[in-house]
C-alpha positions as CSV (number, residue, x, y, z in Angstrom):
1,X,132.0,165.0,182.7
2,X,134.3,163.4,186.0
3,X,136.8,161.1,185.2
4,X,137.7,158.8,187.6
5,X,141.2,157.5,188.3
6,X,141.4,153.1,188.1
7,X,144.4,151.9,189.2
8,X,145.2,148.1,190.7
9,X,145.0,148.4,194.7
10,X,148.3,146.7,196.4
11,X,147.5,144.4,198.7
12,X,148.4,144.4,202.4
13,X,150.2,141.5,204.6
14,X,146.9,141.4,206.6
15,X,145.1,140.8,203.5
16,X,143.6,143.9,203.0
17,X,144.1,146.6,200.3
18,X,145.5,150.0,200.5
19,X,142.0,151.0,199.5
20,X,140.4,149.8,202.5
21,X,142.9,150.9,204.9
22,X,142.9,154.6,203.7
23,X,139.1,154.3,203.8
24,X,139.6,153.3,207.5
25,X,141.4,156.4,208.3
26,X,138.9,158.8,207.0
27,X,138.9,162.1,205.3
28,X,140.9,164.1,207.7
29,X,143.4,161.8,208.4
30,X,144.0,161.4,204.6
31,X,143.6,164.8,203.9
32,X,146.3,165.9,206.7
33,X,148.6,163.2,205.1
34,X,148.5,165.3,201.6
35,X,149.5,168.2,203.2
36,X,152.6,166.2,205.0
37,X,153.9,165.1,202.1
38,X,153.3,168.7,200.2
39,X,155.5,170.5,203.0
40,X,157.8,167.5,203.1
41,X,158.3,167.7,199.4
42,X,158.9,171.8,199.7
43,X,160.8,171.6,202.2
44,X,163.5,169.4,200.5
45,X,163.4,171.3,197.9
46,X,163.9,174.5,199.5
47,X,166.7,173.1,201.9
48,X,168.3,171.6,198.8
49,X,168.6,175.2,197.2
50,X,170.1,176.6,200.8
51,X,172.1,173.7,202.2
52,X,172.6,171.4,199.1
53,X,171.9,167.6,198.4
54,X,172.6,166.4,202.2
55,X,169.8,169.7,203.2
56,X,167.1,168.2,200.7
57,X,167.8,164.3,202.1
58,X,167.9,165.8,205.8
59,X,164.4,167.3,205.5
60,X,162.4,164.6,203.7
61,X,164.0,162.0,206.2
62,X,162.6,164.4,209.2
63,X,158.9,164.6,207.3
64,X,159.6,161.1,206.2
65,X,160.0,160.1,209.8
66,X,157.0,162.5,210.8
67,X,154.5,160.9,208.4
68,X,155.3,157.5,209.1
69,X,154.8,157.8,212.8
70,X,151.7,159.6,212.4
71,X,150.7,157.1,209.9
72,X,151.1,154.7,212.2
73,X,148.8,156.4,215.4
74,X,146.5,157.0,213.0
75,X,146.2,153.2,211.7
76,X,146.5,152.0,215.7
77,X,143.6,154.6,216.1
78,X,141.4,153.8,213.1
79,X,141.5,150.0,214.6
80,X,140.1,151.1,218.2
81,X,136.5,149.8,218.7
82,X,136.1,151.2,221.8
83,X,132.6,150.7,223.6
84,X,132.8,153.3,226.2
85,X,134.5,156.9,226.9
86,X,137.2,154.8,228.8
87,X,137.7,152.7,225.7
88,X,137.8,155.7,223.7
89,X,140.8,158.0,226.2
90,X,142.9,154.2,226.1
91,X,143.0,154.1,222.6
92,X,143.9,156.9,222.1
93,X,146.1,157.4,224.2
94,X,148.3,153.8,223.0
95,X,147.8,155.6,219.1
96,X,149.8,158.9,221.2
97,X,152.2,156.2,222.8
98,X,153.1,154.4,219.6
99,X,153.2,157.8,217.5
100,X,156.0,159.1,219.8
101,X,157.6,155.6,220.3
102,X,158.6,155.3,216.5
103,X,159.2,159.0,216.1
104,X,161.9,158.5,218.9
105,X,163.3,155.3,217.5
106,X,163.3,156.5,213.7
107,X,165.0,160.4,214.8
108,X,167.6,158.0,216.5
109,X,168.0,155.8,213.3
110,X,168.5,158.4,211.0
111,X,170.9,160.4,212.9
112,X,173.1,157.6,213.9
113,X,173.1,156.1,210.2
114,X,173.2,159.4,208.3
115,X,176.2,161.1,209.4
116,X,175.7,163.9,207.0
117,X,172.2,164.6,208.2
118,X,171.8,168.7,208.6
119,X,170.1,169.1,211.6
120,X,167.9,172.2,211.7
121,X,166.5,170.4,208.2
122,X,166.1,167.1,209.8
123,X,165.0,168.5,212.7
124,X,162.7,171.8,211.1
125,X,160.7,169.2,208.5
126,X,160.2,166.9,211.3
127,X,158.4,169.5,213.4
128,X,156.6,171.4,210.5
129,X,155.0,168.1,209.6
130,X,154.4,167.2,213.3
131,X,152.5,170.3,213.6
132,X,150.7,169.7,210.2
133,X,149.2,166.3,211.6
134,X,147.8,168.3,214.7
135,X,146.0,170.2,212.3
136,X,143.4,167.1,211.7
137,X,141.4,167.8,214.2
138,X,140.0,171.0,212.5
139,X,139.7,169.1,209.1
140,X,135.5,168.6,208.1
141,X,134.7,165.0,207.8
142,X,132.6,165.5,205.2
């Protein structure tokens, strides 16, 4: 017998839930999300055995800045109801815009703010999970 998980869905500015916004997204968006915040979360820990406290806090702000950039293509992306191939090239390419836009601005925020950020862990998490949200493509919607 399958149990299922209840919990109370948040609810979103916009009026939506978190529920229906993750259902927008689709399976290998979510799915490619998981595996962000696994090698986010492994990587902290493994830079917080090699470089200490400021390693760990260095790499989950680079994934941390990773996911929420890809977060937010994908959310740009999932809102697209494009009509026609040009539609299709256009929103996707504004998702790509606004992905590297607030990668840009939040690498920039961190490093000026955090002035013991360790840069090959900032900068190595940040690139492992960029390359991890590439991998959605080859994700099965089904």
């Amino acid at each position: 017998m399958r149990k299922t998980l209840r919990y109370n869905s948040a609810a979103l500015p916009g009026g939506g839930t978190i529920d229906a916004m993750l259902r927008r997204l689709g399976k290998p968006i979510c799915t490619v999300l998981v595996w962000q915040l696994a090698a986010t979360a492994l990587l902290a820990a493994l830079c917080g055995v090699l470089a200490g406290q400021n390693g760990a806090i260095s790499a989950a702000a680079g994934g941390a800045v990773s996911i929420t950039a890809a977060l937010a293509a994908a959310l740009v992306a999932s809102r697209g109801r494009a009509k026609s191939a040009g539609g299709v090239v256009v929103g996707a390419l504004t998702a790509e815009a606004i992905k590297v836009g607030l990668a840009v601005l939040l690498l920039w925020l961190v490093l000026m703010n955090y002035p013991e950020t360790v840069v090959p862990a900032f900068l190595g998490a940040f690139v492992v999970t960029i390359v991890i949200f590439s991998l959605a493509f080859f994700v099965r919607d089904y």
